[in-house]
C-alpha positions in Angstrom: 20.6 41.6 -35.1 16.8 41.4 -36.0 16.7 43.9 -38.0 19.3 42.9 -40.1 18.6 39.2 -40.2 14.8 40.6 -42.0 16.6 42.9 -44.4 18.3 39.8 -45.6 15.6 37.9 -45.6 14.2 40.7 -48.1 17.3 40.9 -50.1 16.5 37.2 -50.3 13.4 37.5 -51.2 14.2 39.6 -54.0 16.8 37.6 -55.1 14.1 34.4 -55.2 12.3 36.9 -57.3 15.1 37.6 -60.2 16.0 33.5 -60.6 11.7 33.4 -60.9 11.9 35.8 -63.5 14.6 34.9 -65.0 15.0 30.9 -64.6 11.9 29.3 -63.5 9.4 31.0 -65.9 11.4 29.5 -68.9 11.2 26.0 -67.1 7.0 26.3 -67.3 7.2 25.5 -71.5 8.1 21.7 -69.9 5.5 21.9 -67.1 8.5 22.1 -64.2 6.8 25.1 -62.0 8.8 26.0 -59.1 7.4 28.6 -56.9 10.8 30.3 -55.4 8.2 33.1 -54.1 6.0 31.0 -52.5 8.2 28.9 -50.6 10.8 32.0 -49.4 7.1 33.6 -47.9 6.4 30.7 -46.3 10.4 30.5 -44.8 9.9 34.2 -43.6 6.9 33.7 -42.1 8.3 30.8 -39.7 11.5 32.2 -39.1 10.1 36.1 -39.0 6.4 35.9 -38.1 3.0 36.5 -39.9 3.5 40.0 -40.2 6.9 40.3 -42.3 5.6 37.2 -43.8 2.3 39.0 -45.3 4.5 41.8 -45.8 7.4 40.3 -48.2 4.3 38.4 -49.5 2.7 41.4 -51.0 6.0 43.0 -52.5 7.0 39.9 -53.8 3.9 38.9 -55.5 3.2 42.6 -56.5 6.5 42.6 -57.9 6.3 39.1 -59.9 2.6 40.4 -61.2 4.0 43.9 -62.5 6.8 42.2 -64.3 5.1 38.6 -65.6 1.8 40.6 -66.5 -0.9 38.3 -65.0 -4.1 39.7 -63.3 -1.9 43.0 -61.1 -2.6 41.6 -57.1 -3.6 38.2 -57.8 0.0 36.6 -56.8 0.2 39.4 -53.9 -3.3 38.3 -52.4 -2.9 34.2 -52.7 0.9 35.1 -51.2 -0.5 36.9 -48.3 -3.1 34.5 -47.9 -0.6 31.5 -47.7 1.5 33.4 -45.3 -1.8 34.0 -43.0 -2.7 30.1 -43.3 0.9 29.0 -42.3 0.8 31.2 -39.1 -2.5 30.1 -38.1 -1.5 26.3 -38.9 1.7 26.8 -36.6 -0.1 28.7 -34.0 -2.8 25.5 -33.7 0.2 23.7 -32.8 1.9 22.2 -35.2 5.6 21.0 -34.2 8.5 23.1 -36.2 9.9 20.0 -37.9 10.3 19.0 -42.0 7.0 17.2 -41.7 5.4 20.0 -41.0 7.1 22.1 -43.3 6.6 19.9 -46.1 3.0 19.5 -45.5 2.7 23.5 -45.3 4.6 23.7 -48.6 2.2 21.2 -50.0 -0.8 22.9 -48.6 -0.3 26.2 -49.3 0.9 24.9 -53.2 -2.6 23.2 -54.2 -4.6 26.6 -52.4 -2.6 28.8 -54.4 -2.9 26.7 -57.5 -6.9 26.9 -56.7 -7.4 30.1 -55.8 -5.3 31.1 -59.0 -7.8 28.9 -60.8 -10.6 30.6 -59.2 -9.8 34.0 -60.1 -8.5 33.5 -64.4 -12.8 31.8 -63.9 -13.9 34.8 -62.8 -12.7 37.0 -65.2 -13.3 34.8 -67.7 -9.8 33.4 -68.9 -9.9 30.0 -70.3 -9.1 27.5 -68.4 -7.4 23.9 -69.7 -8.8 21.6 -67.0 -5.5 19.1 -68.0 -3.0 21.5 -67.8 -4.7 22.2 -64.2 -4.9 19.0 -63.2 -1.0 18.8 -64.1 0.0 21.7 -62.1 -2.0 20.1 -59.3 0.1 16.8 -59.2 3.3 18.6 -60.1 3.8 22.3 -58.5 3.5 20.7 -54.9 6.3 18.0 -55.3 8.3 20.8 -56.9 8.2 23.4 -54.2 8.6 20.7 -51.9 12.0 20.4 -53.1 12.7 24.0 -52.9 12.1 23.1 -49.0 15.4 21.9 -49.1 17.1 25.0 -50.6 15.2 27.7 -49.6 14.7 26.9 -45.7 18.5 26.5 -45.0 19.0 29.5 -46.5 16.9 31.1 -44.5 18.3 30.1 -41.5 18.9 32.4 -38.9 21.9 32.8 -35.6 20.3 32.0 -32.3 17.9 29.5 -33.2 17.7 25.8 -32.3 18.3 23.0 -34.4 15.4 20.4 -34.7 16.5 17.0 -35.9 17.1 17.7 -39.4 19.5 20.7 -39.0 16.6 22.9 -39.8 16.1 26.5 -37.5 13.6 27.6 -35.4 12.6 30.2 -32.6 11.5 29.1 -29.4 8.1 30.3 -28.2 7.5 31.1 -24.4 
């Protein structure tokens, strides 16, 4: 049942990955950036662990820089990265509720956004520091919304509830 509750979770994953290509990159002319990626990493790394979470982190991100043409590993590293930080956040222990969640979404957003940032510096892309200041007000409250798609899709059997109808495993 594991097994086949991760291969959906990459079917999924690559699904998230044909609506980014194909939807959300169009909606980035009017400055609406969703991050279907992003979010779906962060969803399999609570519901499968750090390790699938890392690991459908670097396809999808190595996938999305192949076929968008940015800098080839940049979106697999910050997407690994993310997936490393939500693990360690969780394992400090933070409660599985949407709180949490959202503030995860949020977090690992604006690092993403920064790192990104960091990287187009370094090898010297230019950089419009309004059009970054933009992203930073607007990607978060964006993939915050995606919470609300993504997660329940995600969900798997033989988790509990919390008190929003959200999924989670039960640690020992």
């Amino acid at each position: 049942m594991k097994i086949f509750l991760r291969v959906l979770h990459f079917l999924l994953l690559v699904l998230f990955l044909i609506l980014q290509l194909v939807f959300v990159e169009h909606l980035k002319l009017y400055h609406i950036n969703f991050d279907l990626i992003l979010v779906a990493v962060i969803g399999i790394t609570l519901m499968d662990g750090v390790l699938y979470g890392m690991i459908y982190g670097f396809i999808g991100g190595l996938l999305l820089d192949l076929m968008v043409g940015n800098i080839v590993g940049l979106s697999a590293l910050i997407y690994v990265i993310c997936a490393f930080i939500v693990s360690r956040i969780i394992v400090i222990g933070f409660k599985r509720k949407i709180l949490t969640y959202v503030f995860l979404v949020f977090l690992t957003t604006e690092l993403s956004l920064i790192i990104s940032v960091l990287f187009y510096y370094l090898f010297n892309y230019s950089i419009n520091m309004k059009e970054f200041g933009l992203e930073i007000l607007i990607n978060p409250s964006c993939n915050i919304i995606l919470v609300f798609i993504i997660f329940p899709l995600l969900q798997a059997g033989g988790l509990r509830k919390d008190e929003f109808g959200f999924l989670y495993k039960e640690k020992a």
